[in-house]
C-alpha positions in Angstrom: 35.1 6.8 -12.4 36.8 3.6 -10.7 36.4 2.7 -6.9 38.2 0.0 -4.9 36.5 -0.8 -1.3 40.1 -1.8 0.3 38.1 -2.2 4.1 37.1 -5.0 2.0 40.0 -6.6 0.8 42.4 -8.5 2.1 46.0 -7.2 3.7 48.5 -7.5 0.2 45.6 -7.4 -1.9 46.0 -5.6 -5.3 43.6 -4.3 -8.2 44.9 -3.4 -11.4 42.6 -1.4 -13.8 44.2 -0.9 -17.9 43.2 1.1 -20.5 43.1 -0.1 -24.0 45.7 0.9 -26.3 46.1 4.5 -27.9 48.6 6.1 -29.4 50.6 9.4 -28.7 52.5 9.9 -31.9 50.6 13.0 -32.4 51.7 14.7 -29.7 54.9 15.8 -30.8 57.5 17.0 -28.6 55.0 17.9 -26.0 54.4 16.2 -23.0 51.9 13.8 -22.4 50.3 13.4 -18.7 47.8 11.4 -17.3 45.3 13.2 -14.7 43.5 12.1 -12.1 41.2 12.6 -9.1 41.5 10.8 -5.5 39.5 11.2 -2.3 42.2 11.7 0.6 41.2 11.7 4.3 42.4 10.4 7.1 39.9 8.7 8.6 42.4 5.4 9.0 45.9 7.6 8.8 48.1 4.9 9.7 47.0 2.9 6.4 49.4 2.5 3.3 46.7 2.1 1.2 48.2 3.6 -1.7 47.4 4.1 -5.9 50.5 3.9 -8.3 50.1 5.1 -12.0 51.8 2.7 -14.3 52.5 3.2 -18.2 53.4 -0.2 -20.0 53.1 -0.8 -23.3 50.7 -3.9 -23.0 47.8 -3.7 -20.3 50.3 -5.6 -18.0 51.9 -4.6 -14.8 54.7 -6.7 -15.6 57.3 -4.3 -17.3 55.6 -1.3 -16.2 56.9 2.0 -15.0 55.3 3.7 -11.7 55.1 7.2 -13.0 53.4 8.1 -9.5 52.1 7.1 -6.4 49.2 8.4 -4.2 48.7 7.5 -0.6 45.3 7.7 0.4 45.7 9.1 3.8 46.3 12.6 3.7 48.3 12.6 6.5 51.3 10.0 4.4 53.5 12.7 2.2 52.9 10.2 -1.0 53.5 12.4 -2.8 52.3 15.1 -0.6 50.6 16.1 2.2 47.1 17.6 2.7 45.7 20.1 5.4 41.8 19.1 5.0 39.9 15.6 3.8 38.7 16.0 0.4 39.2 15.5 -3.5 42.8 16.1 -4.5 43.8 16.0 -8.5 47.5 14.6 -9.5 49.0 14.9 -12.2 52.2 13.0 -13.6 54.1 13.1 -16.8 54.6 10.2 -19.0 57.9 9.1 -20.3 59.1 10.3 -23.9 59.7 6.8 -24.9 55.7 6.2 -24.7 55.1 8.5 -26.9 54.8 5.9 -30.1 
């Protein structure tokens, strides 16, 4: 579980959080996807406070590839929409050419 306070932070501030290095040779021809939960309300919905998934070979965001974005407010269609405050779970795919 990871949490970022961003009624903390400064406007244009960014966090990045990496996981280490693993491999997805196994996989195959199947598709690998990363998973995850978000809390989406809309207590502030005029904030772009948003999450992008990234995939990079190295635990850089230099050279990485968004795979998805999140909004926070539930009321910003990135990538969607929601009718009630709550926990949401997203899913996105991750590129082929990762899978090394």
């Amino acid at each position: 579980m990871a949490r970022y306070n961003s009624r903390a932070s400064s406007v244009g501030t960014q966090q990045t959080i990496a996981t280490p290095p693993f491999s997805l040779s196994a996989i195959g021809s199947n598709t690998a996807r990363v998973s995850l939960w978000i809390f989406r309300n809309d207590t502030l919905p005029l904030v772009y406070d948003t999450l992008n998934v990234m995939v990079n070979t190295l635990p850089d965001t230099a050279g990485a590839i968004i795979i998805g974005t999140i909004a926070r407010s539930r009321v910003l269609a990135i990538p969607d929409t929601q009718t009630a405050p709550g926990w949401y779970q997203y899913t996105f795919d991750i590129p082929s050419s990762f899978n090394g």
